[in-house]
N, C-alpha and C positions, 0 to 999 in steps of 0.2 A: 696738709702734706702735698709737694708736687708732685704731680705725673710727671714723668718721664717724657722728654720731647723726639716722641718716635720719628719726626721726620727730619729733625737733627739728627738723628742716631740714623737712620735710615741713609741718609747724606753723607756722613762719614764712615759708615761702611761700602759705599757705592764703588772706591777701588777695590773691593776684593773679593766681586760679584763679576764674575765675565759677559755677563748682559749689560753690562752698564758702558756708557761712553767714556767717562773718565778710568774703566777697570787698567789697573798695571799689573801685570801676570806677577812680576817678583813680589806683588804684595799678596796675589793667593796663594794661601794658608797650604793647599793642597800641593802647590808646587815645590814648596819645602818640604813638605812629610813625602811626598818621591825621592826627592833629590836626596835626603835626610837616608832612605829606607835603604835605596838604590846604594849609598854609599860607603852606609855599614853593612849590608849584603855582600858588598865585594871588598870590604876591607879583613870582616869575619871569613868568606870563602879563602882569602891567604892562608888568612892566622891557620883556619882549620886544615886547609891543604899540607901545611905542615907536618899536621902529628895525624894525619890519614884520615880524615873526616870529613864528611859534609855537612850542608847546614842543616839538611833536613833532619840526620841524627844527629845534630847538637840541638835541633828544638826538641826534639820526641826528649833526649836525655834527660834536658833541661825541666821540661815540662814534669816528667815522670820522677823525678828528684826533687821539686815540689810539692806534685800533690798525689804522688804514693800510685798505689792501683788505680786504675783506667779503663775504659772502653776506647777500640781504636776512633770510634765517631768520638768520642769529648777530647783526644788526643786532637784529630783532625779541626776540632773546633778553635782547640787553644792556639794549633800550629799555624790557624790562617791558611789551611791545606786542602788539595783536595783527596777524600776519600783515599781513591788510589794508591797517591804517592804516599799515604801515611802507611796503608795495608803493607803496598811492597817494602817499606825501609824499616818498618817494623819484624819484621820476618826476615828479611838480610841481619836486623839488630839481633834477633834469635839468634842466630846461624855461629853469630861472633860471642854469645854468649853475655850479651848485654843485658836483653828481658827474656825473660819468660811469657808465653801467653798460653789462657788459660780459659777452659767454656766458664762462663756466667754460675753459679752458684742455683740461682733460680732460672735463668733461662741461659739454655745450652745455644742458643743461637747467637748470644753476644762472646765477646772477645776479648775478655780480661789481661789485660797486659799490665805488667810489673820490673823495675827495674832490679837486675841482682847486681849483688855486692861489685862485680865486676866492669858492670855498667855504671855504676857511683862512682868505683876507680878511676875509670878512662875519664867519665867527667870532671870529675875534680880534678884530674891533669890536665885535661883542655882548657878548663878554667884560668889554670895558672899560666898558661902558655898562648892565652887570647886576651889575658886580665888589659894589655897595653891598650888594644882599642878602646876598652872602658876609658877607660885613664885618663888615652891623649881626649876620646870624645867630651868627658864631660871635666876636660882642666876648667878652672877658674867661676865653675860654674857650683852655685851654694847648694845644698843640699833643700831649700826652702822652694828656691826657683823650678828643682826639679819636679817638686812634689806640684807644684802648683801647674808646671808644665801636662803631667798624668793627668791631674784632675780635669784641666782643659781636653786633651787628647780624649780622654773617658766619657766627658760630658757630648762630643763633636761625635764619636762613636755610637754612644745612645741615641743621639738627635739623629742619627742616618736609622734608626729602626723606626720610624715614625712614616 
């Protein structure tokens, strides 16, 4: 069986290491997932500005529409948030009748939050009325490419816990 020729692969990875002499910024990876991030942030901030929303309640919504009951730390973990801003828009989300939260069952010091029927409502509207940015983002693009794109993204997200 052959080994792999690491200093082949090493070489042709060398533009999209910024230490490197031959590095070309449009070829780092990282530059795309900003620009990428950056772009659907302020494409979704319209969509949502719209129907009265911001992003950060459409990720809590989203997230909590998903994967049901919560703590506001595993909300902030999924939302890529800090603490803070997930506590306060959580509690604004209260206010309008979105979640509910709730002390811990077993420990009264955590912070059980849950989406009501009302809070599904408004998202599943947002949904409809944001669906375009999906749309135009991922025209022409297969459903195989994407998944393979995740897996990539997923694996690059593991490797930075190391």
């Amino acid at each position: 069986m052959n080994e792999p020729d690491m200093s082949r692969d090493s070489k042709t990875l060398s533009k999209f290491k910024p230490a490197n002499e031959d590095f070309e910024f449009r070829q780092f990876p990282f530059y795309w997932v900003m620009r990428l991030s950056n772009r659907y942030t302020h494409k979704m901030e319209v969509a949502l500005k719209k129907v009265n929303m911001n992003i950060t309640v459409w990720r809590v919504g989203m997230i909590l529409r998903e994967h049901g009951d919560l703590s506001i730390t595993e909300i902030t973990t999924h939302a890529v948030s800090r603490l803070p801003t997930i506590t306060k828009t959580v509690y604004k989300m209260q206010e309008r009748g979105l979640v509910e939260i709730n002390p811990h069952k077993e420990d009264g010091r955590v912070s059980i939050v849950n989406i009501t029927q009302e809070g599904i409502n408004t998202i599943e509207s947002v949904i409809a009325n944001t669906t375009r940015v999906f749309d135009t983002a991922f025209e022409d693009i297969p459903a195989e490419q994407l998944h393979q794109l995740n897996e990539t993204l997923q694996k690059i997200f593991l490797n930075m816990d190391h």
